[in-house]
N, C-alpha and C positions, 0 to 999 in steps of 0.2 A: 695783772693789775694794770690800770688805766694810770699813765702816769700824767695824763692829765688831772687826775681825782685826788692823786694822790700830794696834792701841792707841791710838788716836784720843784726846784728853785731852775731848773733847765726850761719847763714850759716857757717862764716870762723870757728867755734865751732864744725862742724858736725864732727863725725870719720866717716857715713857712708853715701853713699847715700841713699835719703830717694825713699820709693816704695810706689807708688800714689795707694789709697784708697778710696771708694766712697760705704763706707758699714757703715747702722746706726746699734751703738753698745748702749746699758744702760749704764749708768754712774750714778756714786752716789759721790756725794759735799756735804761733812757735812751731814745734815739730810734731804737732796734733791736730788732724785732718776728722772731721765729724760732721754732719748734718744736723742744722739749726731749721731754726721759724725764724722765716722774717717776717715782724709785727706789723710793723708802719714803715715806712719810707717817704723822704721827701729826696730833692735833687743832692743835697747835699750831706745826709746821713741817713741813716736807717735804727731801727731796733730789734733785736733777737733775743729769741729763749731757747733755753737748752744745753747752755752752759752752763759752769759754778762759776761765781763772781770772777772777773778779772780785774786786772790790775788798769789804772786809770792811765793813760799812754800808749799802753800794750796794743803795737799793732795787731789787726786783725786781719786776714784775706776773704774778702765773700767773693764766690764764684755765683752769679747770676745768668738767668738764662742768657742764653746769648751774646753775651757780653763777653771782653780778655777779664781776668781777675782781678778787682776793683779791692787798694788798699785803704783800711779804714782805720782808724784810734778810739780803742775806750776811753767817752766822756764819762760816762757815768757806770756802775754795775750794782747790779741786786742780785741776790740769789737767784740763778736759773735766766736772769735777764739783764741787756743789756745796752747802752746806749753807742751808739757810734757814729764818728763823724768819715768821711770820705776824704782821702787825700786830696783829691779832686772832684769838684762838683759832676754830677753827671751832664751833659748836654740833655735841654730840656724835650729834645725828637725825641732821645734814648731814653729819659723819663718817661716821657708819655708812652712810648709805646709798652713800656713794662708796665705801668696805669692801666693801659689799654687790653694787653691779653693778661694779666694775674692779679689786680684791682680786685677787691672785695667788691662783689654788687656793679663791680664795671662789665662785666663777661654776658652776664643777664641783658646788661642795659643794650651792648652792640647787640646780642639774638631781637631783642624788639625792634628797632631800626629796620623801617622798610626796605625790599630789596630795590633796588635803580634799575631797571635794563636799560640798553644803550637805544635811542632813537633809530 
């Protein structure tokens, strides 16, 4: 569910818009390690399915590609999903480039992209 649709009281909360995500990332809850969906992501949180509600505070760990393990807090939870903020913002390279190769509809758009050869 779109929690933008859903009148969510967090939407009017966002600073940014969020970039639609459909990549299973590891996660670790307390002393429970499992594989989630991450939904959306901006630089400064994300949202996952695949859990049962958590507790609103309750650290999170997402391990993202290539990244060290980045800690997060539940702002919000639904059944099966969940909102999270980052303890720290990602630096916006490191954003973009996870935009760039695991972005919904982003991956298509670099294969169109002429190729350059060098002069």
């Amino acid at each position: 569910m779109d929690q933008e649709e859903t009148g969510n009281e967090f939407v009017s909360k966002r600073r940014e818009k969020r970039v639609g995500f459909e990549l299973p990332v590891r996660c670790k809850h307390g002393m429970v390690r499992s594989t989630v969906m991450l939904k959306d992501m901006t630089p400064r949180g994300a949202m996952i399915s695949g859990l049962e509600i958590l507790r609103i505070g309750e650290p999170v760990t997402l391990f993202l590609p290539s990244l060290a393990p980045k800690t997060a807090f539940v702002i919000w939870s639904e059944p099966m999903t969940s909102g999270l903020e980052f303890e720290w913002a990602l630096h916006e390279d490191v954003f973009a480039t996870l935009v760039a190769d695991y972005a919904i509809g982003h991956l298509q758009k670099a294969e169109e992209r002429p190729v350059r050869h060098a002069a």
